[in-house]
C-alpha positions as CSV (number, residue, x, y, z in Angstrom):
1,X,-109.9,-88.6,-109.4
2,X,-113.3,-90.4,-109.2
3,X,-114.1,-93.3,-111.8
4,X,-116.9,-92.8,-113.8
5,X,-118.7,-95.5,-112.6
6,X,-118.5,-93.3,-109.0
7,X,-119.9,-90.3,-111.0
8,X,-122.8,-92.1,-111.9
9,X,-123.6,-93.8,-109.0
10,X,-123.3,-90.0,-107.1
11,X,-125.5,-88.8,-109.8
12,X,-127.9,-91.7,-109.4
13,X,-128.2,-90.7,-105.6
14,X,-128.5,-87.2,-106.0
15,X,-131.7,-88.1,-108.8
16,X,-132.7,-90.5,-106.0
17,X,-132.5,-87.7,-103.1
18,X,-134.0,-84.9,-105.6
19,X,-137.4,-87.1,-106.2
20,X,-138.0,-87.7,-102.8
21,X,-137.8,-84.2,-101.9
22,X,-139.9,-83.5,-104.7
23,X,-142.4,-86.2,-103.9
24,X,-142.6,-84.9,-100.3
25,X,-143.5,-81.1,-101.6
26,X,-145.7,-82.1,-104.2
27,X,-143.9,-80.9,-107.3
28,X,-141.6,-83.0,-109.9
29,X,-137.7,-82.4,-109.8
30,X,-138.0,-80.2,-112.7
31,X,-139.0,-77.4,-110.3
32,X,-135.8,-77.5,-108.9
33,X,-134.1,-76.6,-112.1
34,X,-136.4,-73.4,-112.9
35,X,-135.5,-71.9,-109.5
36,X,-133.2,-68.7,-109.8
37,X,-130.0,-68.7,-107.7
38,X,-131.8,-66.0,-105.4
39,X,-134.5,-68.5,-105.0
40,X,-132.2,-71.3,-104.0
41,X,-131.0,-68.7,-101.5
42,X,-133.8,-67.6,-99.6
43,X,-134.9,-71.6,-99.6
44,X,-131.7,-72.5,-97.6
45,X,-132.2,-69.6,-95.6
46,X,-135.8,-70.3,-94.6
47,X,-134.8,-74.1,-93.9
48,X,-131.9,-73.0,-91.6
49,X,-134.0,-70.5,-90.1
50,X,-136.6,-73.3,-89.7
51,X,-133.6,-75.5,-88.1
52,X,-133.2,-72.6,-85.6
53,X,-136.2,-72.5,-84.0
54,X,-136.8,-75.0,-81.1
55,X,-139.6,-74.0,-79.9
56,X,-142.6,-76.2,-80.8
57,X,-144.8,-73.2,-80.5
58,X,-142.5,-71.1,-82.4
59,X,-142.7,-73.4,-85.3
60,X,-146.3,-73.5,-85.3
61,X,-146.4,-69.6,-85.0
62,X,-144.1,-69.5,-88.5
63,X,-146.2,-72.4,-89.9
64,X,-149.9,-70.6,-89.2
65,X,-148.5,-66.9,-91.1
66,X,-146.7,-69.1,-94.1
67,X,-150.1,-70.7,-94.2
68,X,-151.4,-67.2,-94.2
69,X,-149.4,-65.9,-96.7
70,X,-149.6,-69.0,-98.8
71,X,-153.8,-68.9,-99.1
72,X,-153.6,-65.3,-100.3
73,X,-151.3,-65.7,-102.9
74,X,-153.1,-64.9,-106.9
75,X,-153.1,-68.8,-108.6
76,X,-151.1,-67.2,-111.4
77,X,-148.4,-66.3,-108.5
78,X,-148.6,-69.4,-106.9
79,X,-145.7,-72.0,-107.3
C-alpha cells in the first residue's frame, strides 16, 4: 500500500509530465481533461501509428496531409 506522501509525489510528476506535454502542443493541461474517452483513443492510436512508421519520408508524407487537413478545418472546429 503506497504512503501518501508517495501519492503525492506520483501526482506531482504526473502534473509535472502533463504541462510539459501541454507546453510542447500549445494548449494548457485543462485540454486534457475535456477530451472524450474516444478522443483519448484515437490519440494513442495515431501516436502508435506515428511510432510505426520508420521511414523519414513516410513521416513527412503523414505530416504534409495532417497539415492539410489541419489548415482546412472551420476555426469554430478547430481545437
Amino acid at each position: 500500500m503506497k504512503h501518501i506522501a508517495e501519492t503525492d509525489n506520483d501526482n506531482k510528476k504526473s502534473q509535472e509530465i502533463m504541462s510539459r506535454i501541454a507546453a510542447a502542443l500549445g494548449c494548457s493541461t485543462d485540454k486534457f481533461l475535456e477530451e472524450t474517452m474516444d478522443d483519448l483513443d484515437q490519440t494513442s492510436e495515431l501516436l502508435r501509428l506515428w511510432l510505426s512508421i520508420g521511414n523519414i519520408q513516410d513521416r513527412a508524407k503523414v505530416l504534409t496531409y495532417a497539415r492539410t487537413i489541419a489548415t482546412h478545418i472551420p476555426p469554430s472546429k478547430a481545437a
